[in-house]
C-alpha beads as a LAMMPS data file, in Angstrom:
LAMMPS data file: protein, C-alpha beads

292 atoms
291 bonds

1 atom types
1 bond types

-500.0 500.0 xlo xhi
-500.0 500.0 ylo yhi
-500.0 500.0 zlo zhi

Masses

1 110.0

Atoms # bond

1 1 1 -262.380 -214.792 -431.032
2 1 1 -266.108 -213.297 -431.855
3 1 1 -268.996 -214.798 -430.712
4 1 1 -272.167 -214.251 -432.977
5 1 1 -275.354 -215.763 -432.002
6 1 1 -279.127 -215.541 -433.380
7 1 1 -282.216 -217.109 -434.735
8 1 1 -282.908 -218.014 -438.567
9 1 1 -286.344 -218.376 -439.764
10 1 1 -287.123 -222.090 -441.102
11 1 1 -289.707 -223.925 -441.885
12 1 1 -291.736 -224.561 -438.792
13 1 1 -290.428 -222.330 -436.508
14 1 1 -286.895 -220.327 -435.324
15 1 1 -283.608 -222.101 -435.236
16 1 1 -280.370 -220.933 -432.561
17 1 1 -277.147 -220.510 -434.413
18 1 1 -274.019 -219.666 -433.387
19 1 1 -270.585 -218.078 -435.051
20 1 1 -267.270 -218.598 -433.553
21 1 1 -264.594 -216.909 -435.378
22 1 1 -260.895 -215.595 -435.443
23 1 1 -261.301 -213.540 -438.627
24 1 1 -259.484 -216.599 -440.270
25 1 1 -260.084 -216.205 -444.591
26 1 1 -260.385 -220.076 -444.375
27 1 1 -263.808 -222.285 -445.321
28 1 1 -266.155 -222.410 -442.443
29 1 1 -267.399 -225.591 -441.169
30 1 1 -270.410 -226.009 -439.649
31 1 1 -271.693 -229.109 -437.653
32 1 1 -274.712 -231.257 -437.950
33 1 1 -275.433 -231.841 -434.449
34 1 1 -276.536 -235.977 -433.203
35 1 1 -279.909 -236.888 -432.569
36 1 1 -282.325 -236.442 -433.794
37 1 1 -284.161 -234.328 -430.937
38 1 1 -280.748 -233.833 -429.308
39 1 1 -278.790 -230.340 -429.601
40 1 1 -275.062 -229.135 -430.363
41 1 1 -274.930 -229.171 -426.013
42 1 1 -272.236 -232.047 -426.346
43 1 1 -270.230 -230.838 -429.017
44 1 1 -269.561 -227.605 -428.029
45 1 1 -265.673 -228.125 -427.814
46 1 1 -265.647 -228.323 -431.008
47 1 1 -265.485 -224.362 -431.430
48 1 1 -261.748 -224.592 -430.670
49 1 1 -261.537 -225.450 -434.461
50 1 1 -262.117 -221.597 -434.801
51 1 1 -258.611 -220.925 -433.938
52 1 1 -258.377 -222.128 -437.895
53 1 1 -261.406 -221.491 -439.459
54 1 1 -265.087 -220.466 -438.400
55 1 1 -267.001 -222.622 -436.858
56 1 1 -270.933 -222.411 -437.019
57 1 1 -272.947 -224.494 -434.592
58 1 1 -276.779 -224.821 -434.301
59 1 1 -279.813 -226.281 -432.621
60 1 1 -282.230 -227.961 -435.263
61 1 1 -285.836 -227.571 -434.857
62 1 1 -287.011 -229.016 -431.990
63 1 1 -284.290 -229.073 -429.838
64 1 1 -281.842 -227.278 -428.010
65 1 1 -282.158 -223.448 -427.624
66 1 1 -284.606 -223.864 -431.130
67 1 1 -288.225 -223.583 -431.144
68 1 1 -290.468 -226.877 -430.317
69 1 1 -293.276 -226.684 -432.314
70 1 1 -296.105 -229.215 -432.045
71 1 1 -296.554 -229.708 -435.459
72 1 1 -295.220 -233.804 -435.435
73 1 1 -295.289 -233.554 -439.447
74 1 1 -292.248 -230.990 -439.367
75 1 1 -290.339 -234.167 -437.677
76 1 1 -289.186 -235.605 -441.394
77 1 1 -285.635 -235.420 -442.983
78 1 1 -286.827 -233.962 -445.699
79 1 1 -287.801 -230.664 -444.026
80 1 1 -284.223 -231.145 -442.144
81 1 1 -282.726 -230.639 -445.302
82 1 1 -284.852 -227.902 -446.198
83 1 1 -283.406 -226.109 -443.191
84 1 1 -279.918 -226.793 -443.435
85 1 1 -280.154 -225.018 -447.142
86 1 1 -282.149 -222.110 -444.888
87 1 1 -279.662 -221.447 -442.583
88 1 1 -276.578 -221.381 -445.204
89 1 1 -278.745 -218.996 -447.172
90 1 1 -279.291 -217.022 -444.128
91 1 1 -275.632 -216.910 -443.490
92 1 1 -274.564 -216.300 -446.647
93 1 1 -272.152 -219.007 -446.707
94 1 1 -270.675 -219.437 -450.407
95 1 1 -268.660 -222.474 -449.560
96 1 1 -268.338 -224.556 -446.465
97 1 1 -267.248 -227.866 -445.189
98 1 1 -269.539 -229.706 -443.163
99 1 1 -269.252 -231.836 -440.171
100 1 1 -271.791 -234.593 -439.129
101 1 1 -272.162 -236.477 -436.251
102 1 1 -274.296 -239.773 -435.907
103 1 1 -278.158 -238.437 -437.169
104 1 1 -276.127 -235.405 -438.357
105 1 1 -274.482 -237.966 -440.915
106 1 1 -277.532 -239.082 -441.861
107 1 1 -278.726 -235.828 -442.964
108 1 1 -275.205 -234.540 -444.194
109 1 1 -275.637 -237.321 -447.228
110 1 1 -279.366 -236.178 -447.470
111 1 1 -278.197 -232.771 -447.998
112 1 1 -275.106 -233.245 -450.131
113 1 1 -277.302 -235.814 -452.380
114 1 1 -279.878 -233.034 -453.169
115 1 1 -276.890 -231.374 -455.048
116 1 1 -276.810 -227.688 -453.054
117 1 1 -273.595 -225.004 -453.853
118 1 1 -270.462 -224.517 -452.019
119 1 1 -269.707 -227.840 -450.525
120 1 1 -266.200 -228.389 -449.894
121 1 1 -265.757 -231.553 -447.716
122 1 1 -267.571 -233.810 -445.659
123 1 1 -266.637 -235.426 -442.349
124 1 1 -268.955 -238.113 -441.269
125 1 1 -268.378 -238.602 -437.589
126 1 1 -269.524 -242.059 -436.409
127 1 1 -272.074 -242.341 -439.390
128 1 1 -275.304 -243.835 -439.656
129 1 1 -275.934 -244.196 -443.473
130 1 1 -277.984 -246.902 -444.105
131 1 1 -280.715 -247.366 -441.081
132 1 1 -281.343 -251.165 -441.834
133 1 1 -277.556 -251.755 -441.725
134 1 1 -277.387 -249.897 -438.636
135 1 1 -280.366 -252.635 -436.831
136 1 1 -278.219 -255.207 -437.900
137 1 1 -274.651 -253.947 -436.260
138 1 1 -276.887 -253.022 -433.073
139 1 1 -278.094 -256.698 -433.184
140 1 1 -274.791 -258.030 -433.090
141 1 1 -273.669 -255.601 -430.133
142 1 1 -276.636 -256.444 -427.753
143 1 1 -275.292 -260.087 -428.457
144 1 1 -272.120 -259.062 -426.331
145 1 1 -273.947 -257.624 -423.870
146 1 1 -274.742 -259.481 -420.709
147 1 1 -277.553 -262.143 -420.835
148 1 1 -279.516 -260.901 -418.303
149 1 1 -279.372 -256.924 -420.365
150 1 1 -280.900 -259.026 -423.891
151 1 1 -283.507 -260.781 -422.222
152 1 1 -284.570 -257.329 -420.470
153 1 1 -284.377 -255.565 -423.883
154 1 1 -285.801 -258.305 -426.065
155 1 1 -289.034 -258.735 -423.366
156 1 1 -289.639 -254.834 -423.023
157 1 1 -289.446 -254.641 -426.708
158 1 1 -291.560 -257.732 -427.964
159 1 1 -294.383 -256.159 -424.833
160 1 1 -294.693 -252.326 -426.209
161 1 1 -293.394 -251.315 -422.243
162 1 1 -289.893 -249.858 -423.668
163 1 1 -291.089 -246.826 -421.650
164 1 1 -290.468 -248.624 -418.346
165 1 1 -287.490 -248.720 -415.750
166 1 1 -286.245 -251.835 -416.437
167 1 1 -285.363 -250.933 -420.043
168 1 1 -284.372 -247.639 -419.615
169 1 1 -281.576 -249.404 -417.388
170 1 1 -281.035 -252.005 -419.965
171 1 1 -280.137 -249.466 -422.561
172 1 1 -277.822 -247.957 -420.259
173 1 1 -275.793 -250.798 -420.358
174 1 1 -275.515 -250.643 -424.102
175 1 1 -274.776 -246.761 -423.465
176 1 1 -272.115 -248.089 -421.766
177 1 1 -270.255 -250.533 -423.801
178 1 1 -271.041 -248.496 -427.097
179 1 1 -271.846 -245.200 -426.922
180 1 1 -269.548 -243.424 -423.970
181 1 1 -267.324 -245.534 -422.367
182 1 1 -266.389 -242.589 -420.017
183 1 1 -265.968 -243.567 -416.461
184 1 1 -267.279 -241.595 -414.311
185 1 1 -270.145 -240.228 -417.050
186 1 1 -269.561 -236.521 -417.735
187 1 1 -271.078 -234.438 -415.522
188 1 1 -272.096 -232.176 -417.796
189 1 1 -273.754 -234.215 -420.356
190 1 1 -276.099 -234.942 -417.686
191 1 1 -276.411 -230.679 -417.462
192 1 1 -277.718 -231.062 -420.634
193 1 1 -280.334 -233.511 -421.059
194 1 1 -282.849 -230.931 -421.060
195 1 1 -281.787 -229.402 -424.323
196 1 1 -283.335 -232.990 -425.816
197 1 1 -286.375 -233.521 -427.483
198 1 1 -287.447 -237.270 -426.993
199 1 1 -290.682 -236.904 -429.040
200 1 1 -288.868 -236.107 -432.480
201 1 1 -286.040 -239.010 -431.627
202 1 1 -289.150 -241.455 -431.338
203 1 1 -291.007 -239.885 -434.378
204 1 1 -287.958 -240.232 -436.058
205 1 1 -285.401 -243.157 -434.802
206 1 1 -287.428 -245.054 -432.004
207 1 1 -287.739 -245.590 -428.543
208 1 1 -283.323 -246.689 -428.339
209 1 1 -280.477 -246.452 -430.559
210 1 1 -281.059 -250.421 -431.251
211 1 1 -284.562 -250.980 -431.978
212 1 1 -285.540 -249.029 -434.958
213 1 1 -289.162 -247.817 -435.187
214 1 1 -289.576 -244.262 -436.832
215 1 1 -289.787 -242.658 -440.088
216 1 1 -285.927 -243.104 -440.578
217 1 1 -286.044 -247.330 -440.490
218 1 1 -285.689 -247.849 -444.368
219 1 1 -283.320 -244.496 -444.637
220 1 1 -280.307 -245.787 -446.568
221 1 1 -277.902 -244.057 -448.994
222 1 1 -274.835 -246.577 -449.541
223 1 1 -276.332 -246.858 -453.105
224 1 1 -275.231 -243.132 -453.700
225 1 1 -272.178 -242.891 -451.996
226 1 1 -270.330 -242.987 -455.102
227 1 1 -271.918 -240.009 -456.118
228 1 1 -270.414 -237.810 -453.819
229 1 1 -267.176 -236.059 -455.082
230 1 1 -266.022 -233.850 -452.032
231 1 1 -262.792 -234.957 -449.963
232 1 1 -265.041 -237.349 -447.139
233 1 1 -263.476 -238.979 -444.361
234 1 1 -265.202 -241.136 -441.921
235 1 1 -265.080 -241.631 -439.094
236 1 1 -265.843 -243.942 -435.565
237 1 1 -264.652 -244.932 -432.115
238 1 1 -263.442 -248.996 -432.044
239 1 1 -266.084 -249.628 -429.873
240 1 1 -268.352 -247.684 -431.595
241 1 1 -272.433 -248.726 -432.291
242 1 1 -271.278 -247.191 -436.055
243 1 1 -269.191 -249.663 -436.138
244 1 1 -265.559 -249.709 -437.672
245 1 1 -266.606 -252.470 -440.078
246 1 1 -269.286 -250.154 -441.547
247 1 1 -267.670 -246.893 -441.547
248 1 1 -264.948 -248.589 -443.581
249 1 1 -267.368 -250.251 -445.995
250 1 1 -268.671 -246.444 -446.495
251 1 1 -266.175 -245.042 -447.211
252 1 1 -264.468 -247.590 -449.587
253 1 1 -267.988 -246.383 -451.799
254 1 1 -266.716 -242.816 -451.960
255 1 1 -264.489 -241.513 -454.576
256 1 1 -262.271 -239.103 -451.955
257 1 1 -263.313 -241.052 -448.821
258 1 1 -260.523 -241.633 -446.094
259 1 1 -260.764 -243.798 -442.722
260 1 1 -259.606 -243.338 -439.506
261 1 1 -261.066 -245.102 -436.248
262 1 1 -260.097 -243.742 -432.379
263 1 1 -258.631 -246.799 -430.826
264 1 1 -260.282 -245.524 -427.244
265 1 1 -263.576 -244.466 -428.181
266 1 1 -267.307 -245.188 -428.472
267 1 1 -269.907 -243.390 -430.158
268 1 1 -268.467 -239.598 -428.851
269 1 1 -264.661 -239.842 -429.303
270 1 1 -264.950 -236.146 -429.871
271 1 1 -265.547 -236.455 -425.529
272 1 1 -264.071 -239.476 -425.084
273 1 1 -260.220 -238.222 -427.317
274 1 1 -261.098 -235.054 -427.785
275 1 1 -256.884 -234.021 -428.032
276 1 1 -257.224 -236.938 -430.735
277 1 1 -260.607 -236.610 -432.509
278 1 1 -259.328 -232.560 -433.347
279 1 1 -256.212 -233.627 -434.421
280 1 1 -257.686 -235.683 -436.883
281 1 1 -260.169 -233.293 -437.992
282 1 1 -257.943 -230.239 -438.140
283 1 1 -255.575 -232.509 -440.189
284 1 1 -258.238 -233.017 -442.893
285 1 1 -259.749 -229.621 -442.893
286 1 1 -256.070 -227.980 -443.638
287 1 1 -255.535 -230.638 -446.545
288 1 1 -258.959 -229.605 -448.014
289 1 1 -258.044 -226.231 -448.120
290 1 1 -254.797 -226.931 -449.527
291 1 1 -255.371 -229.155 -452.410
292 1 1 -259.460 -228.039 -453.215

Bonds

1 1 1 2
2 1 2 3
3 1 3 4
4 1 4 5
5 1 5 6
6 1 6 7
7 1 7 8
8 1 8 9
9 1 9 10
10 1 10 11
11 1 11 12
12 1 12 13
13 1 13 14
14 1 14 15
15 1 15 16
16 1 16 17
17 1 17 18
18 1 18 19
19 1 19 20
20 1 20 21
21 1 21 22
22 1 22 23
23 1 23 24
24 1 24 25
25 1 25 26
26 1 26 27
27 1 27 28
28 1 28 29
29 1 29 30
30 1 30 31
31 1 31 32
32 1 32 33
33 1 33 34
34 1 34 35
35 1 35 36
36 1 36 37
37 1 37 38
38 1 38 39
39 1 39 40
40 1 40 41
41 1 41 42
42 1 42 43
43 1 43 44
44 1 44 45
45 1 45 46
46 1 46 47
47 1 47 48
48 1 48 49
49 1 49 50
50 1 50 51
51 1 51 52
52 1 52 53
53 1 53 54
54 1 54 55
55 1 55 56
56 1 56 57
57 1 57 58
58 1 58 59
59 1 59 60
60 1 60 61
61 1 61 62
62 1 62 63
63 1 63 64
64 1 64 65
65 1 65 66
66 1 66 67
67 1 67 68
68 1 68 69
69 1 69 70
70 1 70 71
71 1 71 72
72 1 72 73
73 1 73 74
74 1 74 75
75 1 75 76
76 1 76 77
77 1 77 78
78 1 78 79
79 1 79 80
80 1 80 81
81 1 81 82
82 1 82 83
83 1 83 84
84 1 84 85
85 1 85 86
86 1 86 87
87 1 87 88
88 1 88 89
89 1 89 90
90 1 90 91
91 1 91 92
92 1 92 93
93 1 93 94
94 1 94 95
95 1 95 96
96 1 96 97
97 1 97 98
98 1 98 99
99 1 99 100
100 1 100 101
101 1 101 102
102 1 102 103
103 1 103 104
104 1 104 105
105 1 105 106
106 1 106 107
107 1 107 108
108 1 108 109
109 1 109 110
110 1 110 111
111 1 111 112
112 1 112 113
113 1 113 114
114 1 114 115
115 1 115 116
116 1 116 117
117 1 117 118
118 1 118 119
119 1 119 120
120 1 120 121
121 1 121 122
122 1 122 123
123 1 123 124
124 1 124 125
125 1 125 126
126 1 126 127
127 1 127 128
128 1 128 129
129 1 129 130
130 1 130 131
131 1 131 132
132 1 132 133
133 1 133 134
134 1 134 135
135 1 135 136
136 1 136 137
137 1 137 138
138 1 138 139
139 1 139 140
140 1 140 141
141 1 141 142
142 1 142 143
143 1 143 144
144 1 144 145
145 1 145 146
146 1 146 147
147 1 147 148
148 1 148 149
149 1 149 150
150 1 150 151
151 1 151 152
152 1 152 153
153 1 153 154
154 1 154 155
155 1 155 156
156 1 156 157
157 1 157 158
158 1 158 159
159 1 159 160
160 1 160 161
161 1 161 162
162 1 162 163
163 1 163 164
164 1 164 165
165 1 165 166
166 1 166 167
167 1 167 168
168 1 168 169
169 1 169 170
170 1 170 171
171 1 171 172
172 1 172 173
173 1 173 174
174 1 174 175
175 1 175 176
176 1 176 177
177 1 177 178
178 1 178 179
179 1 179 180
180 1 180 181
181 1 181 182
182 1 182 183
183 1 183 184
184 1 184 185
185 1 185 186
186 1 186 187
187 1 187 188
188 1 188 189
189 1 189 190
190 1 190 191
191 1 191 192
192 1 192 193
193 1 193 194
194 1 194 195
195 1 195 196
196 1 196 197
197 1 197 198
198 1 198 199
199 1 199 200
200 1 200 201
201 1 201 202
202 1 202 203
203 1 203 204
204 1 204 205
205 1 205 206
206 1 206 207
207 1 207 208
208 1 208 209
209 1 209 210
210 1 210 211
211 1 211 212
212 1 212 213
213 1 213 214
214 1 214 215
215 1 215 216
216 1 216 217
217 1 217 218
218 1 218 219
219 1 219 220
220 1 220 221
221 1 221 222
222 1 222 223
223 1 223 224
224 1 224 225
225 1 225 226
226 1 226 227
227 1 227 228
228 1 228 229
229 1 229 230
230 1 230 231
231 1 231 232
232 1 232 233
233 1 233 234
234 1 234 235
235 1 235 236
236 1 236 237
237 1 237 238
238 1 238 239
239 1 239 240
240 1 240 241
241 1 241 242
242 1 242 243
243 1 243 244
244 1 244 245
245 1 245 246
246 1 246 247
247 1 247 248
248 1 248 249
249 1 249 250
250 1 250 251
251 1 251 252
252 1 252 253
253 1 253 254
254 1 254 255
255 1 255 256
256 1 256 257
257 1 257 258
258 1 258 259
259 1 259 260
260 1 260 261
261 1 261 262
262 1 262 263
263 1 263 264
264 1 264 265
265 1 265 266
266 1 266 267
267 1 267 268
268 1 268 269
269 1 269 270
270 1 270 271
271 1 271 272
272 1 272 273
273 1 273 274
274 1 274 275
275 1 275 276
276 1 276 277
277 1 277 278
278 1 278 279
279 1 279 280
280 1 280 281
281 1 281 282
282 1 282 283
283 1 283 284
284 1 284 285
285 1 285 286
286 1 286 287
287 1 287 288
288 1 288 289
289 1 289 290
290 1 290 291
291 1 291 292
């Protein structure tokens, strides 16, 4: 396998990248990393899909092994999109399948919507396609949670101190039952925390996966789904915060869209059934390239 690895010039600053390849003739795929502020740290297994096809991985701006400007007003999805067309042009990538994960659905649809060349399939891993939908589902989990966990969450939140202890510990909990269910906690997504950029999540998402504050709140692109007319599937752990109910309703909207839901997952099935969650994703890949 050969390892390439770099920086692209985007608006705002330098991105990482990285190339894993076999010398496979098959479409690359390249993966919209979580977030935002976070990094490709916890998806890095995912360059065993190389033993098919490339596999191109990288850090947006702000995060990760990227540069962190100061700039806040670089911190818009717009300007994410802008990049993602950057770096293709930069790689010189002609066609390409692309694979989103949670934020990285979000701007997966952004992208595909503004009509660019060479798509050949999306995969929308745990998606979160309509921000106001996603408030709602969130609502509904933290109504599962433990009494004690709400009250914490709901007080912190309704007195501006969602910076405190207390919360931070709250929204572990929810981490817990919908987001990694992995017990012990992996030891290396710990590693990684500093690759994370909290100041473009709040900019952008809020101070918790649950209580929606930035400039993505009204973000929602159901409307359009129908407009996409690549192979889709979509994806989400059972016990996922995109929750199966959604993901199916999204994909039901999309021409080519196909389902699938990891009966032993949360929010990362690609940690928590990793044998299971590249199964699934090699499966669709290889019927892409053999019917498209």
């Amino acid at each position: 396998m050969t390892l390439n690895e770099g920086f692209i010039d985007v608006t705002g600053g330098k991105v990482w990248y990285q190339v894993h390849d076999t010398d496979t003739n098959r479409t690359p795929v390249i993966v919209l990393h979580g977030g935002p502020g976070s990094s490709h740290y916890s998806m890095q297994g995912l360059q065993i899909l190389a033993e098919d096809r490339p596999v191109i991985f990288y850090d947006q701006l702000g995060c990760g092994k990227s540069d962190r400007p100061t700039d806040t007003s670089l911190w818009k999805i717009d300007r994410y999109v802008e990049e993602l067309g950057q770096i293709r042009e930069a790689l010189s990538l002609d066609k390409y399948h692309i694979l989103g994960h949670s934020w990285g659905t979000t701007l997966a649809a952004a992208y595909y919507l503004s009509k660019p060349e060479g798509v050949k399939s999306i995969i929308f891993s745990s998606p979160c396609l309509s921000a106001p939908l996603w408030a709602e589902d969130q609502d509904r989990n933290r109504k599962l949670l433990p009494l004690d966990v709400q009250q914490t969450l709901k007080r912190c939140e309704e007195n501006g101190t969602t910076e405190t202890e207390e919360y931070k510990k709250a929204t572990a909990v929810f981490n817990k039952h919908f987001v990694c269910r992995l017990d012990p906690y992996p030891e290396f997504l710990k590693k990684g925390a500093h690759y994370r950029n909290p100041e473009v999540y709040n900019i952008m998402w809020g101070p918790s996966e649950f209580h929606v504050t930035g400039n993505l709140k009204d973000f929602d692109c159901t409307s359009q789904l129908n407009e996409i007319h690549v192979p889709t599937i979509y994806t989400c752990g059972r016990y996922d915060e995109a929750t199966p109910k959604s993901t199916k309703h999204f994909s039901e909207l999309t021409p080519k869209g196909k389902f699938h839901v990891f009966e032993n997952s949360a929010h990362m099935p690609y940690l928590e059934e990793p044998e299971e969650y590249l199964r699934v994703i090699r499966s669709f890949l290889k019927y892409v390239d053999l019917n498209n």
